[in-house]
N, C-alpha and C positions, 0 to 999 in steps of 0.2 A: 692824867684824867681817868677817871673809872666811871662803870657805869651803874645807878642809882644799884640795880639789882645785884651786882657782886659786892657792895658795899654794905646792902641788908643781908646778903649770905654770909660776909664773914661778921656783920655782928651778932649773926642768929649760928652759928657754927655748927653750936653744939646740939642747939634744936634739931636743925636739917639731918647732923649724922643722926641723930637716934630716931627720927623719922625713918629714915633711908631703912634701920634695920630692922622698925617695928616694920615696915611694910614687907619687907622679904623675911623675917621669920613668921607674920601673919601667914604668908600665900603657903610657906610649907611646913605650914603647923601641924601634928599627927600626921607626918608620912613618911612613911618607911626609906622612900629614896630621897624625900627633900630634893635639892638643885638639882637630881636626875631628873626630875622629869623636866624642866627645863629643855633636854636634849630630849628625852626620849619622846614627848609629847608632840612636836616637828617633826621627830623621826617617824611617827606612827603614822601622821598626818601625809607625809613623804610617802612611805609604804605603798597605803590604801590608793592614792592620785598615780602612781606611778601602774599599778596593778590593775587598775579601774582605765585610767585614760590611752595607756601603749597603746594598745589595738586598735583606739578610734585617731587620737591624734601625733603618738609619736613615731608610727612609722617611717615617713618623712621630716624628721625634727632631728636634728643634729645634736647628740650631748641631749636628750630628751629629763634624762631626771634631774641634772643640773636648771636644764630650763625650768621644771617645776619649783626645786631649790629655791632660785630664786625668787620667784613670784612667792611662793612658800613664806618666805624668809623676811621679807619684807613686809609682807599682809599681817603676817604672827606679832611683828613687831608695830605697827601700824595699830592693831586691833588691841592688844594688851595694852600701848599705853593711854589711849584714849578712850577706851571704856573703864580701865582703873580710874584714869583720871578724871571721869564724868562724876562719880561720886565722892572726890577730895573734902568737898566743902561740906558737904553735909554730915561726912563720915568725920570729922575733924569739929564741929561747932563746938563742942564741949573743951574744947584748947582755946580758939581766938575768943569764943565769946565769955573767957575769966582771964584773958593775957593779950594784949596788945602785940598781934605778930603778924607781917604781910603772910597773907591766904596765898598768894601762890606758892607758897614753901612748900604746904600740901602737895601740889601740883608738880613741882617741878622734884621731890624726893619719890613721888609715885614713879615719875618717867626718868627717874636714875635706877629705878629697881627693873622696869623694861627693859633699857640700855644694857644693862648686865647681862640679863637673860639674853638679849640680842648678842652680844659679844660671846656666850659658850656657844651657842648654835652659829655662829659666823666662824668657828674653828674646827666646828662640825665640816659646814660646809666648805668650810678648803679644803677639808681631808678627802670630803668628794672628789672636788675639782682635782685635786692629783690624781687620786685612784683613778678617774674618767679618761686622763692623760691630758687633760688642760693646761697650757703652760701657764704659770704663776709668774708674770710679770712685771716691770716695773710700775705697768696700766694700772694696776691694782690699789697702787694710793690716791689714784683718782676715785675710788671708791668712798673714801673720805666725804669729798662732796656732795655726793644725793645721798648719805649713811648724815651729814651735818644737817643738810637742808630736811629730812626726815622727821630730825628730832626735836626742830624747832615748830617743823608744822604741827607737830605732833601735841607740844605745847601750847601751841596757838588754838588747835582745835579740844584741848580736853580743858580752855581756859572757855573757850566758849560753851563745850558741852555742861562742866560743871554751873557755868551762870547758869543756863538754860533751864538743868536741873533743880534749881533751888528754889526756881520758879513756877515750872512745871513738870512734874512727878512723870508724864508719860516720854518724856524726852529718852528717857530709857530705856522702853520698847520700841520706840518708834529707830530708835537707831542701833538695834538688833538688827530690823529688817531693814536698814539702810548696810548696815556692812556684811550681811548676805547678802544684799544684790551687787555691794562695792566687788567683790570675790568674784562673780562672775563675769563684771564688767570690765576687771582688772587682767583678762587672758592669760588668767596662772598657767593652765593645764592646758590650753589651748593657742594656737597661732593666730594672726590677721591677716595674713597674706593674700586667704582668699577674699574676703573682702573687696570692696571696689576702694578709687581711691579716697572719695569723701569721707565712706566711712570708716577707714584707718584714720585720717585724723580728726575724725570725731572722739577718737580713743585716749586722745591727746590731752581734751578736756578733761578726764581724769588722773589729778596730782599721783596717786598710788601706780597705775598706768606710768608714768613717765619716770619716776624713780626706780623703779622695774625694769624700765626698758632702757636704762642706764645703764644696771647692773650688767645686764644680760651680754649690752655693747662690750661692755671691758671683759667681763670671763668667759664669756662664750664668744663672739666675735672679734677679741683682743684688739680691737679698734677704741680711738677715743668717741667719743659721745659728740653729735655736733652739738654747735655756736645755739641753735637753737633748743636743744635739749637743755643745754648749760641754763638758759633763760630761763624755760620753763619751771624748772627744775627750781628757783633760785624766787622768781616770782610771786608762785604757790607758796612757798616757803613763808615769802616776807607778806604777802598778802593778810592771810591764815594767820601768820605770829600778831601781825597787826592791829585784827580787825578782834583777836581776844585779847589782846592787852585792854584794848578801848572798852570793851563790855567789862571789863575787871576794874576797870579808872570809874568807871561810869556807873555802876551797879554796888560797888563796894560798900557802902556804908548803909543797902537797902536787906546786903544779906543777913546782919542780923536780927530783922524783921521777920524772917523767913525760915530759919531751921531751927 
């Protein structure tokens, strides 16, 4: 048994690859380092938080650049694929609307070009975790699961942002300053300890927050993730994948009306 979507990917094959690599020779067209900045662009981001925030909050914070790492690391990947992906559908009309091909190919060759990027800056940061003296442990392939559940929300919501978009134009500023305030919501640079306890888990309510705070669990405190983490974690995911499939089932045939 297979599922409708792998069954239109391998008869679109050839589409999807050459999507995949119009989009990642797009992002580093004219530039001198290409896939460097990739790394270097994190790493800079890394820098400035690590130089800026020490004195106010990693005094106290154990393994403190690792901790930014991660939240770092996670938000970068979070944010690039779902603002790439906000603009799939519109960026692409001149393909479906002269060729009968499912629109989320768009969507989902955008957030394999993420994925990528995510994966050099994920080799980045193990190189940290050794340097820092982190043991690298078995813990670590539980990493897999909020790095899987990640990229389907990721999916889900750039399936929803691109609907959004094709219908209305300011969906795209407005969630500028939705994933600037997501960043500070998300306790990259900063703890919750001091906090009371309500509002630690209020923090909870934030998907990006808890795949963060996964990470953190397995490399920084080489414990597993609780029973409820796992939920949450897993939840958000199918929620989010869900609730954009239905606006892409439901809106499909109104987008070529629109771009």
């Amino acid at each position: 048994m297979q599922f409708p979507v792998i069954t239109k990917l391998k008869q679109h094959r050839f589409l999807f690859e050459e999507l995949v690599k119009r989009d990642f020779k797009k992002k580093y067209k004219r530039t001198v380092l290409g896939m460097g900045w990739s790394i270097l662009s994190p790493l800079m981001q890394l820098l400035v938080m690590a130089l800026i925030f020490t004195q106010f909050f990693g005094r106290n914070t154990p393994h403190y650049v690792i901790y930014i790492f991660c939240g770092n690391l996670l938000y970068s990947f979070f944010s690039d694929a779902t603002k790439g992906g906000m603009g799939t559908i519109m960026g692409n009309a001149g393909i479906f609307t002269k060729v009968n091909v499912p629109k989320y190919l768009f969507l989902l060759s955008r957030n394999v070009q993420a994925l990528i990027n995510f994966g050099l800056i994920l080799v980045v940061f193990l190189v940290f975790v050794f340097i820092d003296g982190l043991p690298i442990t078995w813990r670590f392939l539980c990493l897999f699961f909020p790095v899987g559940c990640l990229i389907l929300f990721n999916i889900g919501l750039g399936m929803i942002l691109s609907a959004l978009f094709v219908f209305f134009r300011d969906t795209q500023y407005l969630y500028d300053i939705f994933t600037q305030l997501l960043m500070y919501l998300s306790a990259i640079f900063y703890t919750t300890d001091h906090y009371d306890a309500t509002a630690q888990k209020l923090f909870y309510l934030n998907p990006l927050y808890v795949y963060i705070t996964y990470f953190r669990t397995i490399v920084i405190d080489g414990a597993i993730p609780s029973a409820e983490l796992h939920f949450l974690a897993f939840v958000y995911a199918a929620v989010i994948l869900g609730l954009g499939c239905w606006m892409y089932k439901k809106y499909n045939t109104r987008f070529l009306y629109y771009v």
